[in-house]
Backbone as CSV, one residue per row, in Angstrom:
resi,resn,N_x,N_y,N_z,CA_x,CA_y,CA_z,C_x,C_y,C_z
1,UNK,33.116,15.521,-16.323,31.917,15.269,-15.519,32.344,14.649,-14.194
2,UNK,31.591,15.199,-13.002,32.056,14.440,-12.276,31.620,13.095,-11.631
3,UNK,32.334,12.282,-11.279,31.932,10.729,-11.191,31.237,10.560,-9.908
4,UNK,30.893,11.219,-9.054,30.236,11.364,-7.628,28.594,11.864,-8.193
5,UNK,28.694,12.401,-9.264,27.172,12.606,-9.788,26.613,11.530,-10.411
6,UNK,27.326,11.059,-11.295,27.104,9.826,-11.812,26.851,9.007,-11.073
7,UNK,27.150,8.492,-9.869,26.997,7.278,-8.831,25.722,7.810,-8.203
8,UNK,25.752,9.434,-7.672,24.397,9.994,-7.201,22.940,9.623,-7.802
9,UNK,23.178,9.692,-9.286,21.904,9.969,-10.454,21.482,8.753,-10.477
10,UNK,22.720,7.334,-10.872,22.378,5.760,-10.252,21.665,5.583,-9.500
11,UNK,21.865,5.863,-7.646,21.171,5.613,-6.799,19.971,6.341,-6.925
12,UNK,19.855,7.000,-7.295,18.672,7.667,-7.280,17.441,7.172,-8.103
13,UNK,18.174,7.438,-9.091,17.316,5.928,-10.224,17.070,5.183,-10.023
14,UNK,17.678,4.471,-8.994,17.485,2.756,-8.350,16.728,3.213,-7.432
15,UNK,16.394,4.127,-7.142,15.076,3.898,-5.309,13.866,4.155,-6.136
16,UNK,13.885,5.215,-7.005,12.472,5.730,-8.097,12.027,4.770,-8.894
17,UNK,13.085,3.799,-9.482,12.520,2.210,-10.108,11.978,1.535,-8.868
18,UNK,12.771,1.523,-8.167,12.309,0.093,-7.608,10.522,0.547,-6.494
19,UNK,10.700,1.897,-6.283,9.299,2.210,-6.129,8.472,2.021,-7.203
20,UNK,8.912,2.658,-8.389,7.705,2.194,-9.624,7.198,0.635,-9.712
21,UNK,8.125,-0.022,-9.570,8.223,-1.492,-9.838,6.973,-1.989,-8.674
22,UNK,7.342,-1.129,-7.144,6.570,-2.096,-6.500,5.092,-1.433,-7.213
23,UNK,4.856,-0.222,-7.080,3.481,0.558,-7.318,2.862,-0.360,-8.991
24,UNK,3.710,-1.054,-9.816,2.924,-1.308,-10.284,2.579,-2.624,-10.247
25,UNK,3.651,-3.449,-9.468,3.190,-4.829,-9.467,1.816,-4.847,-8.210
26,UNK,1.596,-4.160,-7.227,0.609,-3.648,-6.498,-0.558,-3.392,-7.674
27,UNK,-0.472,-2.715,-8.084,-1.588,-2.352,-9.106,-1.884,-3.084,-9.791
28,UNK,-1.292,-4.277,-10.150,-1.293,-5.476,-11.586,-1.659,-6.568,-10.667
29,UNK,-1.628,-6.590,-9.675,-2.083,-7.708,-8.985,-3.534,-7.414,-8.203
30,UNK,-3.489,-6.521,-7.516,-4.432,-6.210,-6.792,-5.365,-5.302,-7.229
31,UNK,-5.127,-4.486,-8.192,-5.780,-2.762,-8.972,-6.036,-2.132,-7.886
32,UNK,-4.661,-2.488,-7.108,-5.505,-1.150,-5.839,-4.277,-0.104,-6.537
33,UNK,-4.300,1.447,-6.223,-3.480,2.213,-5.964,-3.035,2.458,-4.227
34,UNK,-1.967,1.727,-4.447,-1.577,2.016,-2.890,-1.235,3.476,-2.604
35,UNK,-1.548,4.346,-2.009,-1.012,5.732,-1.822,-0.222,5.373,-0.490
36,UNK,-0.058,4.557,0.510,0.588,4.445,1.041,2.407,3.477,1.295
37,UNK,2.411,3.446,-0.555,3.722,2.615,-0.670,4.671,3.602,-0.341
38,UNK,5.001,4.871,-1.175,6.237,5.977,-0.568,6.209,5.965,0.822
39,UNK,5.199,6.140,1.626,4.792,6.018,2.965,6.029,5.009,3.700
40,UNK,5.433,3.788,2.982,6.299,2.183,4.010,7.852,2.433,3.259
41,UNK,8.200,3.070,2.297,9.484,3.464,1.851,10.153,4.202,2.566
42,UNK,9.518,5.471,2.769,9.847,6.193,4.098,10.332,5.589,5.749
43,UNK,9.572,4.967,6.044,9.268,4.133,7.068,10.753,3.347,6.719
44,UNK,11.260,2.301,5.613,12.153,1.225,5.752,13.684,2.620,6.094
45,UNK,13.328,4.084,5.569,14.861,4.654,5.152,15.008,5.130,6.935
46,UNK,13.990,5.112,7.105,14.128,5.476,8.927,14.477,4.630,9.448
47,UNK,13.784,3.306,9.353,14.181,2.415,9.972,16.110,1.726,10.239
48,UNK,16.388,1.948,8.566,17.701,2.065,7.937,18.451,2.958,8.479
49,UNK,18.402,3.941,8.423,18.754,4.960,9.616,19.131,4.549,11.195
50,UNK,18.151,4.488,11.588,18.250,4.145,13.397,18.859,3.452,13.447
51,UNK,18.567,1.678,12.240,19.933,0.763,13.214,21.417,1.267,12.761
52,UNK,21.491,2.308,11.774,23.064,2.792,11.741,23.371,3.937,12.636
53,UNK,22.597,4.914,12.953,23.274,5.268,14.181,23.599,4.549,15.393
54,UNK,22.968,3.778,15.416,23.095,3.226,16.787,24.420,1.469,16.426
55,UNK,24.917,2.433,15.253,25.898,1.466,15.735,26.149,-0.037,14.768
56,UNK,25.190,0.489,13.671,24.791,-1.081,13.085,25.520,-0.868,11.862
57,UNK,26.365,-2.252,11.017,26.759,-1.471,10.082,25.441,-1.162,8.760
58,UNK,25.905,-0.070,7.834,25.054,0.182,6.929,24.379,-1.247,5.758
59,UNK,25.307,-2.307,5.766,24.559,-3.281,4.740,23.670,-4.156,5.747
60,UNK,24.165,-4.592,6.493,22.994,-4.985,8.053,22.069,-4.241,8.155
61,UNK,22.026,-2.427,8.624,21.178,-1.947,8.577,20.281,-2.053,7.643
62,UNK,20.681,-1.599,6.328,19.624,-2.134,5.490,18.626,-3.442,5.707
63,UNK,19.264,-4.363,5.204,18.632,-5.626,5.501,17.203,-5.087,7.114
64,UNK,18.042,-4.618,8.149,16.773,-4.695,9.284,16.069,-3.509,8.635
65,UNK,16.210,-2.520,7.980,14.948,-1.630,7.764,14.319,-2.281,6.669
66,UNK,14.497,-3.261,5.568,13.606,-3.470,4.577,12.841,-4.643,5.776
67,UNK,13.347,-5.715,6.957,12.832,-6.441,7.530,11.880,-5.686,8.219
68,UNK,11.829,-4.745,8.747,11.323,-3.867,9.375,9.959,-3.035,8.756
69,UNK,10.185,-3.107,7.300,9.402,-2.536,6.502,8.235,-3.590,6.267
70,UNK,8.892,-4.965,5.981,7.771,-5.970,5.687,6.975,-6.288,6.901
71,UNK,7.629,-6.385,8.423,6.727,-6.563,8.890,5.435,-5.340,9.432
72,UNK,6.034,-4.272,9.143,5.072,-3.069,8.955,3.793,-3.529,7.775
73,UNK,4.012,-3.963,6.544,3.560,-4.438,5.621,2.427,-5.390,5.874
74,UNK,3.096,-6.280,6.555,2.149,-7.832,7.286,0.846,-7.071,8.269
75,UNK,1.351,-5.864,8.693,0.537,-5.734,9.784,-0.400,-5.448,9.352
76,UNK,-0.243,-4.204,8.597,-1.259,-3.513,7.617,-1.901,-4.691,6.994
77,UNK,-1.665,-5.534,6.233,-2.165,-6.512,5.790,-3.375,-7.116,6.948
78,UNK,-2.589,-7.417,7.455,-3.691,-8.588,8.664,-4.846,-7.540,9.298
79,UNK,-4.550,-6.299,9.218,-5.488,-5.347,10.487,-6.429,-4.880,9.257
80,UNK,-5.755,-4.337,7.835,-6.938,-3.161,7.099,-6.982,-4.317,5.568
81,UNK,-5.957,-4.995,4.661,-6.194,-5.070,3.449,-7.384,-6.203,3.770
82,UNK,-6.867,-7.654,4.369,-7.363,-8.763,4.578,-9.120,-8.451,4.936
83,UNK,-9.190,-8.265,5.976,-10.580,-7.938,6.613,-11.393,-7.119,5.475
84,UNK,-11.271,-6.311,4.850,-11.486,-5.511,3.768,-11.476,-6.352,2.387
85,UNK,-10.789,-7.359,1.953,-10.784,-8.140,1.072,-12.336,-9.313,1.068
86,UNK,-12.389,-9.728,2.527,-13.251,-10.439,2.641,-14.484,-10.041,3.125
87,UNK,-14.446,-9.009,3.605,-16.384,-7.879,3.276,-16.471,-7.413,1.679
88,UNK,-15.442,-8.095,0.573,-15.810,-7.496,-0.791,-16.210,-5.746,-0.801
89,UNK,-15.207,-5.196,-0.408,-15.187,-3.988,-0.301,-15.172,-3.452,-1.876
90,UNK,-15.664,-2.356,-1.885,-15.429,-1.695,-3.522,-14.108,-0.912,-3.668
91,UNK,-13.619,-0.643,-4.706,-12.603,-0.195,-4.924,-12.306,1.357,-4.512
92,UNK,-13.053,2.115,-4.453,-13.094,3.409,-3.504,-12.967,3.492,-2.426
93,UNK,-13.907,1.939,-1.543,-13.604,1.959,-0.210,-11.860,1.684,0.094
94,UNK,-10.962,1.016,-1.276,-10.180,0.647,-0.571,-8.965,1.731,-0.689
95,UNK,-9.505,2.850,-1.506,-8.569,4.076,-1.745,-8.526,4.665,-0.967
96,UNK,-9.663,4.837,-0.458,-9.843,5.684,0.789,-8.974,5.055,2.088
97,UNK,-9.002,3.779,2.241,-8.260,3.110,3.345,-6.849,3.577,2.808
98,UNK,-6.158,3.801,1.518,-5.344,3.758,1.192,-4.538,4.464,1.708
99,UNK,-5.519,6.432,1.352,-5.079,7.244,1.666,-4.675,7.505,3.102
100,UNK,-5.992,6.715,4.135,-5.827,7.176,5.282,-4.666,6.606,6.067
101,UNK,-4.528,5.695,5.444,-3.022,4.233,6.020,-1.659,5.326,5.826
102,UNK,-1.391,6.290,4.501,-0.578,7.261,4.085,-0.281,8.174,5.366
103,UNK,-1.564,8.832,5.330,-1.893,9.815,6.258,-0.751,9.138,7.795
104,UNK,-1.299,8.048,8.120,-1.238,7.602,9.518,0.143,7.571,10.004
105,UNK,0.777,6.741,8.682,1.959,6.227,8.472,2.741,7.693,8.647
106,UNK,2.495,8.610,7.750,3.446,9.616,7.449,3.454,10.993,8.789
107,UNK,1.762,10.766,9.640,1.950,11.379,10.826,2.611,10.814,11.848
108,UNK,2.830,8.965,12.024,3.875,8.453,12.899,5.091,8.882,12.676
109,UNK,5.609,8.690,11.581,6.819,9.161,11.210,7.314,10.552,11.809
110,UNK,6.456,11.926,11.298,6.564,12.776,11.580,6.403,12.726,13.193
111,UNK,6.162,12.129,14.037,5.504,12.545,15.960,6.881,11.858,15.768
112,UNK,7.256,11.126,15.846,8.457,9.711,16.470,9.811,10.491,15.794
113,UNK,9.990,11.100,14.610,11.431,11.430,14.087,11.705,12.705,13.912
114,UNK,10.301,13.336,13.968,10.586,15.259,13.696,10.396,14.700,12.220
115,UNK,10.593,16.583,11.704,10.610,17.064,10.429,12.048,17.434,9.885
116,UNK,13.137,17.403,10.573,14.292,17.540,9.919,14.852,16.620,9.455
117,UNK,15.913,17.172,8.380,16.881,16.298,7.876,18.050,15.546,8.331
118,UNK,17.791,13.997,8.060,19.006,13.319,8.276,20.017,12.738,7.794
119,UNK,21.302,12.712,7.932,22.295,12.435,7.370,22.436,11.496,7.384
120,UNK,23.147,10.379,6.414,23.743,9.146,6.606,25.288,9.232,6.912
């Protein structure tokens, strides 16, 4: 077998947990379904990305795209969850915000980086 698959199937496992993990501690805390968590995941691997082309090393980089990710996180927070928390919004209203935060997120992405693939 080869050992480059094995390390592959690891990492891979480790990004699909640790998304499950957040989607359900999101859900166990709040009962929202975030549809826009893969979204801000997306968002941190770009972010992760840019500061290594430009030069950054890859464990630094990391660190600034998950920093990068939370304060994406905060924002969303302060502009759509918060304000929405305190008009006692219903739980549909906040799926719907959910989806559209997805939407927004995943059309920035797409205008700002294109649709092709990038290499590390």
């Amino acid at each position: 077998m080869d050992l480059q698959l094995v390390f592959n199937g690891i990492a891979i496992g480790s990004i699909l947990a640790l998304a499950a993990i957040g989607l359900t501690l999101t859900y166990g805390i709040l009962r929202l379904s975030n549809f826009a968590h893969g979204d801000f995941m997306t968002l941190g691997a770009y972010l992760t990305w840019l500061a290594n082309i430009n030069g950054v090393n890859i464990w630094l980089a990391m660190i600034l795209g998950a920093a990068g990710t939370i304060i994406g996180m905060l924002i969303a927070e302060l502009l759509l969850w918060k304000p929405m928390r305190d008009r006692r919004a219903n739980s549909t209203t906040l799926i719907i915000i959910s989806i559209g935060l997805a939407l927004f997120l995943r059309s920035a992405i797409l205008f700002i980086w294109g649709g092709s693939v990038r290499l590390v």
